[in-house]
Backbone as a ProteinNet text record, in pm:
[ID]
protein_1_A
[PRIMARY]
XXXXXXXXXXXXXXXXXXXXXXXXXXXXXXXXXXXXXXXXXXXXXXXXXXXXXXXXXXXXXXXXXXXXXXXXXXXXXXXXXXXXXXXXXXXXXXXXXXXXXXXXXXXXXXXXXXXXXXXXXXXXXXXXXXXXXXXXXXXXXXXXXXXXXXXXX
[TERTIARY]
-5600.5	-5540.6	-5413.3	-5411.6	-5258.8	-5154.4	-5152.2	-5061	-4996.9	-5087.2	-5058.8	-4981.6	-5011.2	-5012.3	-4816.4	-4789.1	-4687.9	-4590.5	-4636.2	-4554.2	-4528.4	-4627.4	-4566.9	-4494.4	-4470	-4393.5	-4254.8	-4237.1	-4086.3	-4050.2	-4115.9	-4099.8	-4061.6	-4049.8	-4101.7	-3933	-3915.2	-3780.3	-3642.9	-3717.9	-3602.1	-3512.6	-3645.2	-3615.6	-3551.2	-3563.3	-3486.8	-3345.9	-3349.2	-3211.6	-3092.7	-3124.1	-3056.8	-2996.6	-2880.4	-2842.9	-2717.9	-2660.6	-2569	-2446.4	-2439.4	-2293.4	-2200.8	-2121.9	-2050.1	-2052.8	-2107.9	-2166.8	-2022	-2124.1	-2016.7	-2007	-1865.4	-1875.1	-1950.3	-1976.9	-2078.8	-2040.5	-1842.5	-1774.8	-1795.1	-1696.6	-1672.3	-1827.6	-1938.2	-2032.4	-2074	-2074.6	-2091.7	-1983.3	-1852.9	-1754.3	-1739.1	-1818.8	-1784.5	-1819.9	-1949	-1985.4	-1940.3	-1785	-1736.4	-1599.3	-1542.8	-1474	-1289.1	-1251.6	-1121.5	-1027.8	-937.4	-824.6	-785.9	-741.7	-690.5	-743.8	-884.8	-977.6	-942.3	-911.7	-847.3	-1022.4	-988	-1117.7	-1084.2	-1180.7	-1187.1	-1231.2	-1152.8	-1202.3	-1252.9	-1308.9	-1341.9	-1252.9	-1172.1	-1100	-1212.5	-1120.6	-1258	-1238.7	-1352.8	-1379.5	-1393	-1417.9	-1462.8	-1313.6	-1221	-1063.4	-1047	-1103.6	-1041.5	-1071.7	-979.5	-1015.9	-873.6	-840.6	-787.9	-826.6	-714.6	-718.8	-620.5	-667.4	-553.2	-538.6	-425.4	-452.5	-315.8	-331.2	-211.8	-103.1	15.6	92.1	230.8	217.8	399.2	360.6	199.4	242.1	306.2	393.4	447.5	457.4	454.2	453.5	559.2	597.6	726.3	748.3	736	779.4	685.6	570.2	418.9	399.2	446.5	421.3	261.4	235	152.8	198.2	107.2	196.2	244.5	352	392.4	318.7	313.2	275.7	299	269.4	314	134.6	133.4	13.1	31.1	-35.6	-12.9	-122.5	-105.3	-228.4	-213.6	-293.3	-298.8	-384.7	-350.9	-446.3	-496.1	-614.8	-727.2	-730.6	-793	-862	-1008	-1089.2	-1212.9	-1267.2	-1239.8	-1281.2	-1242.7	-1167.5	-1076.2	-1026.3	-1028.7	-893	-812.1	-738.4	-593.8	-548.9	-418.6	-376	-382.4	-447.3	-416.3	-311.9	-342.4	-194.2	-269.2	-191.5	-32.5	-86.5	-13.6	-64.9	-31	-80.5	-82.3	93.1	102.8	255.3	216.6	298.6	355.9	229	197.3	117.7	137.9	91.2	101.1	-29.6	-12.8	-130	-139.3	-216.5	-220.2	-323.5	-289.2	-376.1	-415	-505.8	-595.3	-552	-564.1	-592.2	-413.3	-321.3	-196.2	-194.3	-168.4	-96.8	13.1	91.8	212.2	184.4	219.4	229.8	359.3	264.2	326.1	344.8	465.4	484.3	491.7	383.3	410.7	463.1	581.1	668.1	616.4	599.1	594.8	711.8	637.7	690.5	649	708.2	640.3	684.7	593.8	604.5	695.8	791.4	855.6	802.4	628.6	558.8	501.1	438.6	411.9	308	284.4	148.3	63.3	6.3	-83.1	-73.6	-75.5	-121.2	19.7	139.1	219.9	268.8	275.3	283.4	217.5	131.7	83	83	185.2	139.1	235.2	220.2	237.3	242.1	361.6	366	460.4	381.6	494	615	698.2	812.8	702.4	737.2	689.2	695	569.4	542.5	458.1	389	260.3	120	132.1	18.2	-75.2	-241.4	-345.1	-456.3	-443.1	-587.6	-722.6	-718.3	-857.8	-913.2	-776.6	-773.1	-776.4	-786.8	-741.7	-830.2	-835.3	-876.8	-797.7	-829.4	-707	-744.2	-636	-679	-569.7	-567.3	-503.1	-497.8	-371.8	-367.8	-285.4	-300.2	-176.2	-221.6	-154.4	-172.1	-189.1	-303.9	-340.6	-406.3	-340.9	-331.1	-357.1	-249.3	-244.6	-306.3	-393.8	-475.4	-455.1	-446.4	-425	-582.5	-585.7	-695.3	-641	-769.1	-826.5	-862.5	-874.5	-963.1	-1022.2	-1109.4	-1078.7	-1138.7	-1099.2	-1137.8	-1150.5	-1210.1	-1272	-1242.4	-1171.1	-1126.5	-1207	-1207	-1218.6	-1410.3	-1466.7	-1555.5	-1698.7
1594.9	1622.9	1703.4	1736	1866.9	1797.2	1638.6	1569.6	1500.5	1495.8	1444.4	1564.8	1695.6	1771	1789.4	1796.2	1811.9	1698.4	1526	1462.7	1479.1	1480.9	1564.5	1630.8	1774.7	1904.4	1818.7	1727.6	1699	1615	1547.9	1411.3	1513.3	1608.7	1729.6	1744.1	1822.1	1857.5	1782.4	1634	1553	1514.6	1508.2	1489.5	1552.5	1701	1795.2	1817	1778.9	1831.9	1733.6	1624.1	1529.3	1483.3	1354.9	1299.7	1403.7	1496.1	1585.8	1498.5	1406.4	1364.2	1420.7	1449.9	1475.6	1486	1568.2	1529.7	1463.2	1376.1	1311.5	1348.5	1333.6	1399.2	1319.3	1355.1	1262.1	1168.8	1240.8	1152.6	1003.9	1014.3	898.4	817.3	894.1	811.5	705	766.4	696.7	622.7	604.3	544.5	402.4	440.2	319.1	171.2	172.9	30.5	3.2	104.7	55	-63.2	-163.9	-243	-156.8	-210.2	-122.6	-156.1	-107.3	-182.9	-298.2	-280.3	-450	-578.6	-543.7	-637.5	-649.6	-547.4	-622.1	-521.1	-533.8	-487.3	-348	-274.4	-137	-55.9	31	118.1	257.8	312.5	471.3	547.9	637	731.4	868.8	941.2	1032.8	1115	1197.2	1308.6	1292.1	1197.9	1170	1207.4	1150.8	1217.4	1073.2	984.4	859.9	725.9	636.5	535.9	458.4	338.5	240.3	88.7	25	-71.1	-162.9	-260.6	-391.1	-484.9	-550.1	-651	-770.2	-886.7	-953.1	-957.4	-963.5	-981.7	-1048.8	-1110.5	-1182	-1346.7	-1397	-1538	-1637.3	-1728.6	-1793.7	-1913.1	-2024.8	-2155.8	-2155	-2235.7	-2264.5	-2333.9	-2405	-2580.8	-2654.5	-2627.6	-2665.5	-2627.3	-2467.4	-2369.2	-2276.9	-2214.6	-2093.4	-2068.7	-1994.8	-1898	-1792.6	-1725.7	-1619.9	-1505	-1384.8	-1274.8	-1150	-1066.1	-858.2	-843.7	-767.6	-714.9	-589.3	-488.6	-403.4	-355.9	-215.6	-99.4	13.7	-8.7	126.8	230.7	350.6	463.1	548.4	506.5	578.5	706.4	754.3	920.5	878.6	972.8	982.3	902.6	882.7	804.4	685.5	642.5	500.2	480.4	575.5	564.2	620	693.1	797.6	743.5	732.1	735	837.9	857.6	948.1	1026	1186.3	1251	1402.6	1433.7	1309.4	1212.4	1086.5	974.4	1007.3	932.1	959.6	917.7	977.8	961.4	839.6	787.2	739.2	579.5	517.2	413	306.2	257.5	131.2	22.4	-104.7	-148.9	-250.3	-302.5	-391.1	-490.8	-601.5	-737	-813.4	-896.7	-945	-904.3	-956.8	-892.6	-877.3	-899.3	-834.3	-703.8	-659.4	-436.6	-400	-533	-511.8	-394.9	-299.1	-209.6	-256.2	-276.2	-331.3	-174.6	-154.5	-6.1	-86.3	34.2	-0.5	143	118.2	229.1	240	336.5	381.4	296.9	196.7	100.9	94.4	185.3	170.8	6.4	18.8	-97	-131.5	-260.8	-270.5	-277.7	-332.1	-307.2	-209.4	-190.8	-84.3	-115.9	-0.5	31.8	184.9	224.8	347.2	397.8	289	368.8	315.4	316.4	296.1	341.6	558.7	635.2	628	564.3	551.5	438.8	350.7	166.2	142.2	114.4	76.4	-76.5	-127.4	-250.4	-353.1	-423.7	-479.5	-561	-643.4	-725.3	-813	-924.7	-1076.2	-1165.9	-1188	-1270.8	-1346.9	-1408.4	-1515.9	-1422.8	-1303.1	-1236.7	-1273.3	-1328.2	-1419.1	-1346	-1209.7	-1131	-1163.5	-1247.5	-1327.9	-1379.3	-1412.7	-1432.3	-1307.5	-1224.4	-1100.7	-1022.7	-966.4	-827.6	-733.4	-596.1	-533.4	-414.7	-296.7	-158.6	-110.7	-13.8	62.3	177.8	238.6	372.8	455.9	602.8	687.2	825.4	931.1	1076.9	1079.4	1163.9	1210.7	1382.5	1449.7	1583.9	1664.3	1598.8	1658.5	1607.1	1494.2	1445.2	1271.4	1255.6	1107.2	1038.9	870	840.3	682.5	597.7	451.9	374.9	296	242.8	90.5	9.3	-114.5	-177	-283.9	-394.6	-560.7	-609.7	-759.5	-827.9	-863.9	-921.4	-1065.9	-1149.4	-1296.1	-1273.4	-1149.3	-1144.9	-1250.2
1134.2	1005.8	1022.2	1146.8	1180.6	1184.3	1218.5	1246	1079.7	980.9	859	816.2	845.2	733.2	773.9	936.9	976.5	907.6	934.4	884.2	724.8	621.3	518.3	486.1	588.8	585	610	725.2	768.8	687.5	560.5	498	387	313.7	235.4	275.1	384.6	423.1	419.9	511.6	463.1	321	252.9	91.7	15.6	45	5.5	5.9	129.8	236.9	197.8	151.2	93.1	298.7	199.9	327.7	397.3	327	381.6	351.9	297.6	236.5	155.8	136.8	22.8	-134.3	-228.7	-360.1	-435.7	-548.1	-600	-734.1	-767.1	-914.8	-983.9	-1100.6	-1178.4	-1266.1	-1335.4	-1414.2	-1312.5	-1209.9	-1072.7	-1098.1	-1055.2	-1030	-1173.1	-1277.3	-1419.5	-1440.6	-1368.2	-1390.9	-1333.5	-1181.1	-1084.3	-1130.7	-1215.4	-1295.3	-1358.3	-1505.1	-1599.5	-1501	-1596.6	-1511.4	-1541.2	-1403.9	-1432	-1538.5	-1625	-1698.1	-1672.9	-1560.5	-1521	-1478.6	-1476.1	-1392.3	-1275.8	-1196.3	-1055.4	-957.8	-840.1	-761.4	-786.7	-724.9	-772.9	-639.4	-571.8	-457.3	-526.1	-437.2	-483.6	-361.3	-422.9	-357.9	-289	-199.3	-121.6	-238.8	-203	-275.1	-399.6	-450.4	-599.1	-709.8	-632.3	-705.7	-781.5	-743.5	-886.2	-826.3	-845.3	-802.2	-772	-729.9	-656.3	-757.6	-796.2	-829.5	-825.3	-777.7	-673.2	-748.6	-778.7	-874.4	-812.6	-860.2	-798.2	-983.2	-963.7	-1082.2	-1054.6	-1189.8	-1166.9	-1074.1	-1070.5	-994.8	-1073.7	-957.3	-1007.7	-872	-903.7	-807.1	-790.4	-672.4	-578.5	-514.8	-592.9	-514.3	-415.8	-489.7	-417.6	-369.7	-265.3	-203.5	-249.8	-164.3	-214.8	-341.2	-399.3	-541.4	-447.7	-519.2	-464.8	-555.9	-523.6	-605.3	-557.1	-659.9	-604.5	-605.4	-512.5	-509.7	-569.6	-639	-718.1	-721.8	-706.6	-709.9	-825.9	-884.4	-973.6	-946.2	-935.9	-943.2	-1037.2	-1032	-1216.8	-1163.2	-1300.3	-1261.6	-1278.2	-1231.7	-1216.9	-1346.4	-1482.4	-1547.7	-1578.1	-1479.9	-1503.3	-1664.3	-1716.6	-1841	-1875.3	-1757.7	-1739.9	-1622.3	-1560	-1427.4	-1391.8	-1235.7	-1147	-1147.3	-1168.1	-1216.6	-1082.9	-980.2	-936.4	-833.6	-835.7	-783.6	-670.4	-576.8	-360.1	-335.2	-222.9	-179	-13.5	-3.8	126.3	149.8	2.1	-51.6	46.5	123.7	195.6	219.3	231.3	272	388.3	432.3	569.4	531.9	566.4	519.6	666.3	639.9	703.9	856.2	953.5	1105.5	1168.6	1075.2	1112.4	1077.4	1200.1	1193.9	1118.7	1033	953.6	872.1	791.6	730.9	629.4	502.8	396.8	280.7	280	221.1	85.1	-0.6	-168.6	-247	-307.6	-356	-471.6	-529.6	-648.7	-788	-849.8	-918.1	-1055.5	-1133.8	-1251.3	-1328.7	-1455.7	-1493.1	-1593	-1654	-1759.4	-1875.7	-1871.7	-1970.5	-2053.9	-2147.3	-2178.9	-2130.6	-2039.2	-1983.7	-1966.3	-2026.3	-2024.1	-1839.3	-1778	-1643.3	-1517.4	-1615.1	-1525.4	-1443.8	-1469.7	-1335.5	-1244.8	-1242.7	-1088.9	-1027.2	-1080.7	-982.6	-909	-814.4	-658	-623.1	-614.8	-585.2	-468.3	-392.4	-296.1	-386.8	-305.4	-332.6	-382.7	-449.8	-440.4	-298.1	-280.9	-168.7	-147.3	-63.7	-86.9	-63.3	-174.5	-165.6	-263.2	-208.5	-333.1	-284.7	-365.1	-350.7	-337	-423.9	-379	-255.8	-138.8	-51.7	149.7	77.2	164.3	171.4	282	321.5	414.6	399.2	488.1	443.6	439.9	428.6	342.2	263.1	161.6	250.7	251.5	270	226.8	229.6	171.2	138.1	88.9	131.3	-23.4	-52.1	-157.6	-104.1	-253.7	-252.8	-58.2	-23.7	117	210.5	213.1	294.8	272.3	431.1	439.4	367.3	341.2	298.9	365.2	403.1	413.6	375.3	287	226.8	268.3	321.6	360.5	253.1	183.6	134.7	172.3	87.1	126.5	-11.1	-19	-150.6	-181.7	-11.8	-29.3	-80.1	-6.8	-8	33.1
[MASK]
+++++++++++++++++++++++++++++++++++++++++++++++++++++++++++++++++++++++++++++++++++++++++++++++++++++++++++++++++++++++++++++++++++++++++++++++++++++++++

């Protein structure tokens, strides 16, 4: 019975102790299921500071070519219905198994858009989100961040 009573005690402890991750805010966590403004995919930023949202804009065909498109990132706040204030500096992203480093500048929009201080967008090119995976990166409040996504999924 010494051996039950022990695995209890450590099953007891583990439970407690949680996994030692990082707590998450609770706005972020109640947020992550609402869908973003734009319908585009949705990352979670560290530390429960907001979120990441990728969207393609502006396609347009080209002479039976690919579509061309801007890939475009917006950054939410923790409740995905404010932009990220202040949005990450030095925004870039990298797509499928090329090391290119695709810099996205701070591009607000001509539209009226609620969350235009914070969107981030390449040139127009044969970018089809649906099609991609790769990594987001960029310095938020002092600290670099990663993000990888799977778009084609």
């Amino acid at each position: 019975m010494r051996i039950m009573e022990q695995v209890l005690l450590v099953t007891i402890l583990v439970g407690v102790s949680g996994c030692g991750g990082p707590a998450v805010d609770p706005t972020v966590a109640a947020s992550a299921t609402k869908p973003a403004p734009h319908n585009g995919l949705t990352l979670v930023l560290p530390n429960g500071k907001g979120f990441a949202e990728l969207v393609n804009e502006d396609v347009a065909k080209t002479r039976g070519l690919r579509p061309n498109a801007s890939l475009v990132v917006y950054f939410l706040g923790p409740d995905k219905t404010t932009p990220l204030s202040p949005p990450p500096s030095d925004v870039s992203i990298t797509l499928g198994d090329v090391a290119t480093l695709i810099p996205l500048p701070a591009t607000p929009s001509k539209k009226k858009d609620a969350f235009s201080a914070a969107r981030f967008a390449t040139k127009v090119g044969p970018y089809n989100l649906g099609e991609q995976q790769g990594m987001l990166a960029g310095t938020l409040d002092g600290e670099s961040f990663k993000l990888t996504f799977n778009a084609g999924r």
